[in-house]
C-alpha positions as CSV (number, residue, x, y, z in Angstrom):
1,X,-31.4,66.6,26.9
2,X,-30.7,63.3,25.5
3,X,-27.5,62.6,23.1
4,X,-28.2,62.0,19.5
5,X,-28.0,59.1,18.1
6,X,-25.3,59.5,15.5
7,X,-23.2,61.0,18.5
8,X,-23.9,57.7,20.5
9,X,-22.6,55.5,17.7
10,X,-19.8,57.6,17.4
11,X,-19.0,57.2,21.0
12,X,-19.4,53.5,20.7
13,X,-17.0,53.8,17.8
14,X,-14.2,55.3,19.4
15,X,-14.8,53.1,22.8
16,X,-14.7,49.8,20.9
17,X,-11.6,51.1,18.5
18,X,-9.7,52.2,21.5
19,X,-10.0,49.4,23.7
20,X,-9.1,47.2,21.1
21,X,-6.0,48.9,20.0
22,X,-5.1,48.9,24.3
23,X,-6.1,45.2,25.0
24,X,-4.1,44.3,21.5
25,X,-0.9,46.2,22.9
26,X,-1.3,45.0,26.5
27,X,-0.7,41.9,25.3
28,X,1.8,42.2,23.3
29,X,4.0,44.4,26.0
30,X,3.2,41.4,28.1
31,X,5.1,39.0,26.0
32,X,8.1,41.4,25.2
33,X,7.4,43.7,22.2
34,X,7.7,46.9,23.8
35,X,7.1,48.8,20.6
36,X,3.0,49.9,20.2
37,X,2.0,48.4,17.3
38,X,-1.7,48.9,15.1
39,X,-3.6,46.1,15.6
40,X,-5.3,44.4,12.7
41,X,-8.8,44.4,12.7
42,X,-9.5,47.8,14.1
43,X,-11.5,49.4,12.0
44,X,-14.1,46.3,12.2
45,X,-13.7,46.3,15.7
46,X,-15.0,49.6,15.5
47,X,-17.5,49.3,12.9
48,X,-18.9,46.3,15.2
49,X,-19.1,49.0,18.0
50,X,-20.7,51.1,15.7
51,X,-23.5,48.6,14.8
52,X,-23.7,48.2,19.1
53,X,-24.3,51.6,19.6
54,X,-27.1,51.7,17.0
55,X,-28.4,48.1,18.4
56,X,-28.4,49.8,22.2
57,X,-29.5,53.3,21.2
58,X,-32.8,52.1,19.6
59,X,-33.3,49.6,22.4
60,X,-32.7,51.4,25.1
61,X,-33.2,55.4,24.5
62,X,-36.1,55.8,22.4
């Protein structure tokens, strides 16, 4: 059974959006903030992932 592709771009959504936020905050503990801040540009992080997952779903799964 083969995942959807609305569920795939979701995915990709979430993946981009969180790994983002971590790499963001990573660096920013690495210079001395020790506080977790919301990174700027999230949301078209994940909107970029978004548009990925569409780009690789119709690529590479159908």
């Amino acid at each position: 059974m083969a995942i959807s592709k609305v569920y795939f771009q979701i995915i990709c959504f979430i993946v981009f959006s969180l790994s983002y936020l971590v790499i963001i905050n990573l660096y920013f503990m690495s210079r001395g903030n020790a506080a977790w801040v919301f990174a700027p540009g999230t949301l078209l992080v994940g909107l970029v992932g978004y548009w990925i997952g569409d780009y690789l779903y119709t690529r590479y799964f159908k």
